[in-house]
PQR file with spaces between the fields and no chain letter, atoms N, CA, C, O and H, PARSE charges and radii, in Angstrom:
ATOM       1  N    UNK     1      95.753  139.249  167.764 -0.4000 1.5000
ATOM       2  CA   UNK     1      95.508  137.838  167.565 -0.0000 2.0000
ATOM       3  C    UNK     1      96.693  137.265  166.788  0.5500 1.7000
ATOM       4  O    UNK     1      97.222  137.904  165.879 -0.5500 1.4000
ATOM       5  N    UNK     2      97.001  136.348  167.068 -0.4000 1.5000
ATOM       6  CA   UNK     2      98.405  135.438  166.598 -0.0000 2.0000
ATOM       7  C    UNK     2      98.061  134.988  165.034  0.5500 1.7000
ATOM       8  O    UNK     2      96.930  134.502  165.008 -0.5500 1.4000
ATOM       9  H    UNK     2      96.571  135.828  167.807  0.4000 1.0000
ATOM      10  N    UNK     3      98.428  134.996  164.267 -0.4000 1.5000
ATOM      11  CA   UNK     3      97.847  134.382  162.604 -0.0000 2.0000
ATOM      12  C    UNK     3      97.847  133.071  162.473  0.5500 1.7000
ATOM      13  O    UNK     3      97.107  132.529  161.652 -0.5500 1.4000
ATOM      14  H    UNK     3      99.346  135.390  164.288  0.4000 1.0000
ATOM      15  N    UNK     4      98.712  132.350  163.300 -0.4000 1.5000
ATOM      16  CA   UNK     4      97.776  131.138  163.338 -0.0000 2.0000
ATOM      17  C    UNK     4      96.980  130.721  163.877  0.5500 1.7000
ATOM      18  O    UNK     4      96.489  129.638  163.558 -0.5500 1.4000
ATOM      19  H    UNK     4      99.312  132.790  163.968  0.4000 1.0000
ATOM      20  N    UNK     5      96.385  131.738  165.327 -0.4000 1.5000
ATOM      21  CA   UNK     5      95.090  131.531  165.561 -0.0000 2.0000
ATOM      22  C    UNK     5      93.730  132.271  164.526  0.5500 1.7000
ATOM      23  O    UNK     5      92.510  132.381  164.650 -0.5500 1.4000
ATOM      24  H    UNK     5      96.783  132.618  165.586  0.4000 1.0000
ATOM      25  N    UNK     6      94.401  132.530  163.852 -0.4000 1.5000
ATOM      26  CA   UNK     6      92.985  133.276  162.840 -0.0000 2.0000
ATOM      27  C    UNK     6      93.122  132.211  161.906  0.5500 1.7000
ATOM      28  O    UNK     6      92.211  131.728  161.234 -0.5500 1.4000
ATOM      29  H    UNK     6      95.392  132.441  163.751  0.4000 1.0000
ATOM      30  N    UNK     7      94.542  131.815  161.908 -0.4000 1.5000
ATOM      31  CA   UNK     7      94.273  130.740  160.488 -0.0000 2.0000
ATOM      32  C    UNK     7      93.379  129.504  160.968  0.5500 1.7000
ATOM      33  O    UNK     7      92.389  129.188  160.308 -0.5500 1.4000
ATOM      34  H    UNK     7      95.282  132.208  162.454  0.4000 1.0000
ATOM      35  N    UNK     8      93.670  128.941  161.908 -0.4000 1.5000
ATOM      36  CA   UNK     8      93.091  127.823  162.569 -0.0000 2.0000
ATOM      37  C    UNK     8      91.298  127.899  162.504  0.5500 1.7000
ATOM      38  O    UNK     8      90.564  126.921  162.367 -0.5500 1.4000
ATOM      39  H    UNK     8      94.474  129.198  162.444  0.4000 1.0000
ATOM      40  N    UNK     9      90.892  129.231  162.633 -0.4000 1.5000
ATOM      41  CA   UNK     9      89.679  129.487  162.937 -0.0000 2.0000
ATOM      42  C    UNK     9      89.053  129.882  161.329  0.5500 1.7000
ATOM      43  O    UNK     9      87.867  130.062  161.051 -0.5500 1.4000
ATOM      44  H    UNK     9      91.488  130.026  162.744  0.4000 1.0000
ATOM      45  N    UNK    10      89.769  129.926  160.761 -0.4000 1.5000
ATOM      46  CA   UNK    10      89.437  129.984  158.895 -0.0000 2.0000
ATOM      47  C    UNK    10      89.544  128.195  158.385  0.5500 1.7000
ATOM      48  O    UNK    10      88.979  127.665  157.428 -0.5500 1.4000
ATOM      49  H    UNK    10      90.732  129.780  160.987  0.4000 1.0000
ATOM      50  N    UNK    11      90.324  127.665  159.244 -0.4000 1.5000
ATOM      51  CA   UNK    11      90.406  126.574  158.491 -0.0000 2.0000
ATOM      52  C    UNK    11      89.170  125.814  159.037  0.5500 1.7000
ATOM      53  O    UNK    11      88.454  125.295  158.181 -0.5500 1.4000
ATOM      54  H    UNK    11      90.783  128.095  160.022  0.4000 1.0000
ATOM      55  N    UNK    12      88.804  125.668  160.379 -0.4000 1.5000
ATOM      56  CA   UNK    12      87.495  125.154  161.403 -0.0000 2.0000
ATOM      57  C    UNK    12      86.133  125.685  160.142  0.5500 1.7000
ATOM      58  O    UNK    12      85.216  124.930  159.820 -0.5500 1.4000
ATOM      59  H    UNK    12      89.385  126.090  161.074  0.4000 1.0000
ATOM      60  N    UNK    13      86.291  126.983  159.645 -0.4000 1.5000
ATOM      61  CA   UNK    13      85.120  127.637  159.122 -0.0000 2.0000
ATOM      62  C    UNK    13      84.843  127.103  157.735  0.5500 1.7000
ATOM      63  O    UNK    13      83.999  127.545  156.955 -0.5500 1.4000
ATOM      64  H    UNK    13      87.036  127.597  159.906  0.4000 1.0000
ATOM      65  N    UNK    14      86.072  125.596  157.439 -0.4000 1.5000
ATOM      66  CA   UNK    14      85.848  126.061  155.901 -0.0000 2.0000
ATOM      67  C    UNK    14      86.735  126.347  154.901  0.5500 1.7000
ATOM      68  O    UNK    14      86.973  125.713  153.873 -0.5500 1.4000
ATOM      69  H    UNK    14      86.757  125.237  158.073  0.4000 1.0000
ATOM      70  N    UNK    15      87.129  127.218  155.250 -0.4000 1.5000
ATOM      71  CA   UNK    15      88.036  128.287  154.493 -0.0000 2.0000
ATOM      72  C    UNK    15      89.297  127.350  154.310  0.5500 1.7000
ATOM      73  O    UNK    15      89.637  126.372  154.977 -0.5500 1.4000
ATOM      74  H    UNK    15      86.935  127.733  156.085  0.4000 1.0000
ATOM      75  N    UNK    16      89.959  128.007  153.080 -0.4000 1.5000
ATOM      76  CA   UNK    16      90.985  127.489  152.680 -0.0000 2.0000
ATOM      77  C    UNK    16      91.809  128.636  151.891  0.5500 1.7000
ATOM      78  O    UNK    16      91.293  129.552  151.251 -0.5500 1.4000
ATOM      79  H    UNK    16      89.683  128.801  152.538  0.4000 1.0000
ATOM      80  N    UNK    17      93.736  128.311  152.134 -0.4000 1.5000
ATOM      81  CA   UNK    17      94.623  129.030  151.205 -0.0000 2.0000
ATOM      82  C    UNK    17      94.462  128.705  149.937  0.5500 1.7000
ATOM      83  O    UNK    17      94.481  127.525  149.588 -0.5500 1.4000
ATOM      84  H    UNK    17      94.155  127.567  152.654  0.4000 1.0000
ATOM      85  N    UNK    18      94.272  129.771  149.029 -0.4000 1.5000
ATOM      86  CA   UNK    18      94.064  129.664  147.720 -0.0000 2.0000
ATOM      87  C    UNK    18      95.865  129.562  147.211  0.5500 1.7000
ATOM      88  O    UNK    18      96.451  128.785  146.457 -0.5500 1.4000
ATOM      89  H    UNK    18      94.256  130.730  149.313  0.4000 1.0000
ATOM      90  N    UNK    19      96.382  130.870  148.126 -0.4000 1.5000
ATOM      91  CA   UNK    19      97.911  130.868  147.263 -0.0000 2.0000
ATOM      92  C    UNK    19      98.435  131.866  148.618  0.5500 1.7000
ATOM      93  O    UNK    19      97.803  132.283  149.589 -0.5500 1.4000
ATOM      94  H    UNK    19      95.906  131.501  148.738  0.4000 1.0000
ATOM      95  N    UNK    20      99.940  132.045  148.188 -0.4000 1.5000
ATOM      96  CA   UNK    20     100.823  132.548  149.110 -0.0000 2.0000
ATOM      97  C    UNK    20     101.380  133.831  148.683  0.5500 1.7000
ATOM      98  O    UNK    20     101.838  133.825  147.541 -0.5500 1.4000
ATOM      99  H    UNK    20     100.454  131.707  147.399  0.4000 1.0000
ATOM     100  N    UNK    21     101.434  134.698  149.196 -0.4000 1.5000
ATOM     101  CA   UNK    21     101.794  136.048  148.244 -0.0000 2.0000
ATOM     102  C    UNK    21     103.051  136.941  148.845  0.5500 1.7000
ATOM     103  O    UNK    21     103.540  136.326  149.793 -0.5500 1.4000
ATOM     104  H    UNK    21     101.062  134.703  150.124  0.4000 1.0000
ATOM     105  N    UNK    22     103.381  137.548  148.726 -0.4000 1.5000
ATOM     106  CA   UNK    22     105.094  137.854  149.390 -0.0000 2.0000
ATOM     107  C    UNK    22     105.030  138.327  150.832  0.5500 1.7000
ATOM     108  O    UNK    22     105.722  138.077  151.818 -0.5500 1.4000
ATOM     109  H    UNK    22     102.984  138.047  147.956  0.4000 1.0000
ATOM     110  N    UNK    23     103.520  139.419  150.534 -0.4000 1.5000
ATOM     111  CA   UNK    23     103.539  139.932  151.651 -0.0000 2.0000
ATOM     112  C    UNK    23     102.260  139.594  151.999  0.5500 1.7000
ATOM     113  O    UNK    23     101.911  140.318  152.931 -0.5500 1.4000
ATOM     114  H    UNK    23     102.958  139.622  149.732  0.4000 1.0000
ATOM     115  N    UNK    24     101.160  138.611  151.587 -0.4000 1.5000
ATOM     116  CA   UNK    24      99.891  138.261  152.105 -0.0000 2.0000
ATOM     117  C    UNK    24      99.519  136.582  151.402  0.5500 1.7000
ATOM     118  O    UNK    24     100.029  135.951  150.476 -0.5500 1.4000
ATOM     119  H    UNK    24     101.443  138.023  150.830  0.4000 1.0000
ATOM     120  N    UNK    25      98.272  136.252  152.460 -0.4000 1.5000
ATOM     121  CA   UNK    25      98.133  134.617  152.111 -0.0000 2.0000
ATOM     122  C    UNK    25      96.480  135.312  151.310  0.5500 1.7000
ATOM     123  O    UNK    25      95.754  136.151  151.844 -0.5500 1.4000
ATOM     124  H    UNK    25      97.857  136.765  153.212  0.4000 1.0000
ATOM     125  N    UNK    26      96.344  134.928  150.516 -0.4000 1.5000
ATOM     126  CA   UNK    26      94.718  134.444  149.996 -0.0000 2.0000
ATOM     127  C    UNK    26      93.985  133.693  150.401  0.5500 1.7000
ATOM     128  O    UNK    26      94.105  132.505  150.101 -0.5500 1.4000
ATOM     129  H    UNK    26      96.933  134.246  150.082  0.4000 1.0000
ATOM     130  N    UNK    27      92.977  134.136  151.221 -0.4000 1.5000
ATOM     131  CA   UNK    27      92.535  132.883  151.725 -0.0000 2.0000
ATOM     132  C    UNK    27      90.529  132.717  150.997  0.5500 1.7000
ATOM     133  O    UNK    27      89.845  133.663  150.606 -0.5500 1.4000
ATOM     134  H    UNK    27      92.879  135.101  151.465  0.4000 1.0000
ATOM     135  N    UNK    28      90.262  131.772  151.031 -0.4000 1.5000
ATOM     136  CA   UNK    28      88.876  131.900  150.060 -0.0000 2.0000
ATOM     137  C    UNK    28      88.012  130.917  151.060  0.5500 1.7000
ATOM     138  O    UNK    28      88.509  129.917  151.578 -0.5500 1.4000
ATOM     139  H    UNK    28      90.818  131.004  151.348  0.4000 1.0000
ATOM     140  N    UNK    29      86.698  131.324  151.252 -0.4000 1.5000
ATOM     141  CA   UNK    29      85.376  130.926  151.470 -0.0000 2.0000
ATOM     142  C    UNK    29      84.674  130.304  150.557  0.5500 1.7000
ATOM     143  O    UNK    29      83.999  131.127  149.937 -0.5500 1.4000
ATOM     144  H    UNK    29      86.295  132.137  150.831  0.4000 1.0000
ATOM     145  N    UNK    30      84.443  128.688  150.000 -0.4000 1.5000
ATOM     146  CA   UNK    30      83.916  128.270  149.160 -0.0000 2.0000
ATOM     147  C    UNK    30      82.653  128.351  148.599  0.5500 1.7000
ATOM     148  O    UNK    30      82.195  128.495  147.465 -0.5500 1.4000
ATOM     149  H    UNK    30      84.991  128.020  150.504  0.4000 1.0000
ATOM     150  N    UNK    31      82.120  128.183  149.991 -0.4000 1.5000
ATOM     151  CA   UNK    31      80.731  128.698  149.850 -0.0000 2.0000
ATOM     152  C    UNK    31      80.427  130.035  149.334  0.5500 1.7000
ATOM     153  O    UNK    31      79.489  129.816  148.568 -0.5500 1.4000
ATOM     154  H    UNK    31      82.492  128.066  150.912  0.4000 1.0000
ATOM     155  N    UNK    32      80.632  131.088  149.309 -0.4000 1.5000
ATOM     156  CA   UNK    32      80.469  132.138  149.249 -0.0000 2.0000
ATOM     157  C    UNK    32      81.202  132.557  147.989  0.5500 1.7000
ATOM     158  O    UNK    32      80.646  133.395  147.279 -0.5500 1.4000
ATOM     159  H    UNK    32      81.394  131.266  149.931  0.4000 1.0000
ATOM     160  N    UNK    33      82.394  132.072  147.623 -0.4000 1.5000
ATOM     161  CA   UNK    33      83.411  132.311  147.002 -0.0000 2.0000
ATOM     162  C    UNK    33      84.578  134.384  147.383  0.5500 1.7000
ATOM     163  O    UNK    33      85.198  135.177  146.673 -0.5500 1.4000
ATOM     164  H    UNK    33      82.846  131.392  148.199  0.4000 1.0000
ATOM     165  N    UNK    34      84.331  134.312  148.384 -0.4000 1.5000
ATOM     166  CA   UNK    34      85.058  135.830  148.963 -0.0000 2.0000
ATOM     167  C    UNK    34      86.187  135.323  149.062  0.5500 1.7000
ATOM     168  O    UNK    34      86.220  134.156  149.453 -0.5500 1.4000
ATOM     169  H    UNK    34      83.828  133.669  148.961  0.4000 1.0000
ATOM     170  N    UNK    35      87.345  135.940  148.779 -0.4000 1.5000
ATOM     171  CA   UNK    35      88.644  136.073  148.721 -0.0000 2.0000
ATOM     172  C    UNK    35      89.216  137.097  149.586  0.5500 1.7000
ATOM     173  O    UNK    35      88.875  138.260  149.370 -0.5500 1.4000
ATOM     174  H    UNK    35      87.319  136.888  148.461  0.4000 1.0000
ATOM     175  N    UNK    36      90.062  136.839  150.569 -0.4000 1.5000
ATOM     176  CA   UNK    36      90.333  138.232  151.771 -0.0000 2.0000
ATOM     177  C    UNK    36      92.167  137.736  151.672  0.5500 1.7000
ATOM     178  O    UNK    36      92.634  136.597  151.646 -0.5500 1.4000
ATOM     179  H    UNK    36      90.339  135.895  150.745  0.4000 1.0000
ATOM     180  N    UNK    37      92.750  138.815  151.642 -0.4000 1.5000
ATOM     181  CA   UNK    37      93.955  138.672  151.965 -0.0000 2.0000
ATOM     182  C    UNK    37      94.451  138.853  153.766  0.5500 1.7000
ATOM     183  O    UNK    37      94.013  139.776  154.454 -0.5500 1.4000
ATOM     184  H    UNK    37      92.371  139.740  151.663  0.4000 1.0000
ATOM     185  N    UNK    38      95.352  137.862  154.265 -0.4000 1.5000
ATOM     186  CA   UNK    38      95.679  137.889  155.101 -0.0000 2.0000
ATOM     187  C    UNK    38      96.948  138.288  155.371  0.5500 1.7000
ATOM     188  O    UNK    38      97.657  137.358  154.985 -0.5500 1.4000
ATOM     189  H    UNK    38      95.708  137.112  153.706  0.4000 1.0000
ATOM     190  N    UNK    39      97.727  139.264  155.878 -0.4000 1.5000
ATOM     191  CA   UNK    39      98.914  139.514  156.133 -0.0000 2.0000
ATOM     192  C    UNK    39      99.849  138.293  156.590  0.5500 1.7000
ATOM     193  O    UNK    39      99.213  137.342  157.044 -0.5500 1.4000
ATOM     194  H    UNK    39      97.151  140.019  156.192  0.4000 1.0000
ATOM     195  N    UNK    40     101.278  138.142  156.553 -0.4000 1.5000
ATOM     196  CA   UNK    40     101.971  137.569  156.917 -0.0000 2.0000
ATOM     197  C    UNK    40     102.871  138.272  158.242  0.5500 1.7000
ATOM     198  O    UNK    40     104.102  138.248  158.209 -0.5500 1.4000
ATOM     199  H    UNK    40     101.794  138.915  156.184  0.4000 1.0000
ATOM     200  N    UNK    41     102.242  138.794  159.213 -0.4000 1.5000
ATOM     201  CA   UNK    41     102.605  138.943  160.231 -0.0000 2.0000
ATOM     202  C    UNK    41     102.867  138.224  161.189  0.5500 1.7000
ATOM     203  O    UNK    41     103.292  137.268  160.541 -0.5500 1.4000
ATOM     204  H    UNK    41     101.242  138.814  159.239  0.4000 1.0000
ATOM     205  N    UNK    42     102.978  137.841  162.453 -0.4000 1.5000
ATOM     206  CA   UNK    42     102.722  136.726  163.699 -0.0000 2.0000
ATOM     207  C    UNK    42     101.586  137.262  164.448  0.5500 1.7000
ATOM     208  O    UNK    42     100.797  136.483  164.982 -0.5500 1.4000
ATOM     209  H    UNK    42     102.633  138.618  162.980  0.4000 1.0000
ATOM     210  N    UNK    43     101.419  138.700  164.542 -0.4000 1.5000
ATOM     211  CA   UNK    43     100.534  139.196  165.110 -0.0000 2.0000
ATOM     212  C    UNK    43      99.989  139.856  164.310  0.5500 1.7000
ATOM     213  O    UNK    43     100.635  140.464  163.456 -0.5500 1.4000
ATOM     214  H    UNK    43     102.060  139.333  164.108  0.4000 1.0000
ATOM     215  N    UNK    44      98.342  139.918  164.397 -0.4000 1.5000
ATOM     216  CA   UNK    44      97.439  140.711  163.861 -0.0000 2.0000
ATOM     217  C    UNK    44      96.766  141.285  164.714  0.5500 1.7000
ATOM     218  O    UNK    44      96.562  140.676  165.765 -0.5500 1.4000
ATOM     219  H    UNK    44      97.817  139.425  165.091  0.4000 1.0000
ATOM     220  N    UNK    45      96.135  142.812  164.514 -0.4000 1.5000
ATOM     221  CA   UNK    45      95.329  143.100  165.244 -0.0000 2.0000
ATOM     222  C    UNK    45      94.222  143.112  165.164  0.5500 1.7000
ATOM     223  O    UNK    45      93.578  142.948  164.128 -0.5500 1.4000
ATOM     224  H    UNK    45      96.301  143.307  163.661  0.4000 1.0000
ATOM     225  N    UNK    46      93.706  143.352  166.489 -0.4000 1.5000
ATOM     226  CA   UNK    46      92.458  142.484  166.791 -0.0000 2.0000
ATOM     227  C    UNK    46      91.521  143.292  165.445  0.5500 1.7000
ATOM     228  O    UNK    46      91.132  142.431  164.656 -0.5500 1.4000
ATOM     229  H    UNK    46      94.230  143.484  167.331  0.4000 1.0000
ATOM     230  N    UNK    47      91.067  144.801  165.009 -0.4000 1.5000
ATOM     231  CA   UNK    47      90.524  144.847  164.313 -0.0000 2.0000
ATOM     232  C    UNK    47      90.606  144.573  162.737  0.5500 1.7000
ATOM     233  O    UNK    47      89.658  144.628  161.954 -0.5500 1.4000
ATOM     234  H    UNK    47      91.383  145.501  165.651  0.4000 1.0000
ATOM     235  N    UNK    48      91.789  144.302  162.471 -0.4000 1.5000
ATOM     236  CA   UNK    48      91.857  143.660  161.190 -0.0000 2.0000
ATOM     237  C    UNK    48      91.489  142.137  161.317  0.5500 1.7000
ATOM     238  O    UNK    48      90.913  141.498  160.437 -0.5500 1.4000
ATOM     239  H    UNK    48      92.560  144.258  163.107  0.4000 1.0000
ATOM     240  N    UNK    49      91.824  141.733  162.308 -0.4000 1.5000
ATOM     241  CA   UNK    49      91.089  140.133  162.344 -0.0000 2.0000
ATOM     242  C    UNK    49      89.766  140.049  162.006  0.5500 1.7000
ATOM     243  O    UNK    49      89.360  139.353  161.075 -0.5500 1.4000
ATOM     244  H    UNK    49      92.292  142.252  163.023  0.4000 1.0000
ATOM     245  N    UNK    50      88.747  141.031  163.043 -0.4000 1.5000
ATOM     246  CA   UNK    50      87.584  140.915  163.170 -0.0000 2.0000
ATOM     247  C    UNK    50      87.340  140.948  161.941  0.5500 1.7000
ATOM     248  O    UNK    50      86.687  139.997  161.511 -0.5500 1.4000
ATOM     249  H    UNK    50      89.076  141.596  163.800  0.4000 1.0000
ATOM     250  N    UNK    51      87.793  142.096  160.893 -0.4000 1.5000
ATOM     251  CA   UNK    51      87.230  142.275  159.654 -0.0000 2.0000
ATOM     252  C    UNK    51      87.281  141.336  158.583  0.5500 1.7000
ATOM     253  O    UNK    51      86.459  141.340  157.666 -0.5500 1.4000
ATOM     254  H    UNK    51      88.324  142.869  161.242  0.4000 1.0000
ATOM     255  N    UNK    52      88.746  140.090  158.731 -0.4000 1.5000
ATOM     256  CA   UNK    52      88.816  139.432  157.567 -0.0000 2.0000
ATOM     257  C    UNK    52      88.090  138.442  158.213  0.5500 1.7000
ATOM     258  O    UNK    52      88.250  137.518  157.416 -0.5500 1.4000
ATOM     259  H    UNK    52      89.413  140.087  159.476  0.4000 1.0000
ATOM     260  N    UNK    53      87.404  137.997  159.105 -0.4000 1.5000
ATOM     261  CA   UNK    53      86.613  136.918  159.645 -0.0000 2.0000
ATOM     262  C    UNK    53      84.777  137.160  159.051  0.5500 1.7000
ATOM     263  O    UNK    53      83.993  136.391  158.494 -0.5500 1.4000
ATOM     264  H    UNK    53      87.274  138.748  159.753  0.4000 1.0000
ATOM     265  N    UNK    54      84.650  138.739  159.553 -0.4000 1.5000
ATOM     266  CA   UNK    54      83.213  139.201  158.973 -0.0000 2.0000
ATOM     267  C    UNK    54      83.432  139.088  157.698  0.5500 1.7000
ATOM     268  O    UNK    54      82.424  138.434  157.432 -0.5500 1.4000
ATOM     269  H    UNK    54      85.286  139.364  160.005  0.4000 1.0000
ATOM     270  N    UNK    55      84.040  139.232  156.555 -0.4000 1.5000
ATOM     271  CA   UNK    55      84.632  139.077  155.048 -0.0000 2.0000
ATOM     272  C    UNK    55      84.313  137.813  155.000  0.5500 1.7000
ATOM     273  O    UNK    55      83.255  137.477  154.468 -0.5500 1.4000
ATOM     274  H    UNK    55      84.859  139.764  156.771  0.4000 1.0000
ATOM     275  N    UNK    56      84.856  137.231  155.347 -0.4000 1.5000
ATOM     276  CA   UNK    56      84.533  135.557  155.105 -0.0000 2.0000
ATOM     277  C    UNK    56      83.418  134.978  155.388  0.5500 1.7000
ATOM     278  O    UNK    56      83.015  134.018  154.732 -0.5500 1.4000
ATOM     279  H    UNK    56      85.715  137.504  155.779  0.4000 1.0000
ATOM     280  N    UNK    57      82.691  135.538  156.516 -0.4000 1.5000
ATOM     281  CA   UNK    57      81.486  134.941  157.076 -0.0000 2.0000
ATOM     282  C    UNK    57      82.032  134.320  157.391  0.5500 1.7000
ATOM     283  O    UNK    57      82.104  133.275  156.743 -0.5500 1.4000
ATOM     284  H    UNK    57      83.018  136.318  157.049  0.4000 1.0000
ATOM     285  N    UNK    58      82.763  134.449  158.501 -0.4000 1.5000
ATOM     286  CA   UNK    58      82.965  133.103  159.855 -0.0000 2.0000
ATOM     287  C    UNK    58      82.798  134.338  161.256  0.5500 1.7000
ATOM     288  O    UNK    58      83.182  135.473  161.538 -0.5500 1.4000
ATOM     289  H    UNK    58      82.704  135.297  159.027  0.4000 1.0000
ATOM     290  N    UNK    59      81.931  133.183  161.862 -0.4000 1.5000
ATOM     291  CA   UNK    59      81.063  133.401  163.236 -0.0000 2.0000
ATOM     292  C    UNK    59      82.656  133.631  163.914  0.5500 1.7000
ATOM     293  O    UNK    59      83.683  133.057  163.553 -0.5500 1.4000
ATOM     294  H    UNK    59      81.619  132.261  161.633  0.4000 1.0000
ATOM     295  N    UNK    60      82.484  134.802  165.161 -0.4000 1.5000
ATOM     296  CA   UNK    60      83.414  134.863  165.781 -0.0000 2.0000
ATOM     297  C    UNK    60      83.459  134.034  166.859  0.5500 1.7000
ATOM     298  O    UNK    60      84.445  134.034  167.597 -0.5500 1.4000
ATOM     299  H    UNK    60      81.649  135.268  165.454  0.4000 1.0000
């Protein structure tokens, strides 16, 4: 999955960048308050996606 299609689908859910990190973004669930780091790759794979999406509680 492309990271800005996971980002796009964190941002639809809610979710927001807390901060930027050298080698990962923070991204946080308000509701919930969960914090998942996201790599700064272009591509992610599909099972690390799935996982920081279930982390967050966003519906796939």
């Amino acid at each position: 999955m492309k990271r800005r299609e996971l980002e796009k689908r964190l941002r639809m859910a809610g979710c927001y960048l807390k901060r930027e990190g050298a080698a990962h973004s923070l991204w946080i669930n308000p509701h919930t308050g969960v914090v998942e780091a996201v790599p700064r790759h272009t591509e992610i794979k599909e099972p690390l996606a799935r996982k920081i999406l279930k982390s967050l509680e966003v519906e796939e």
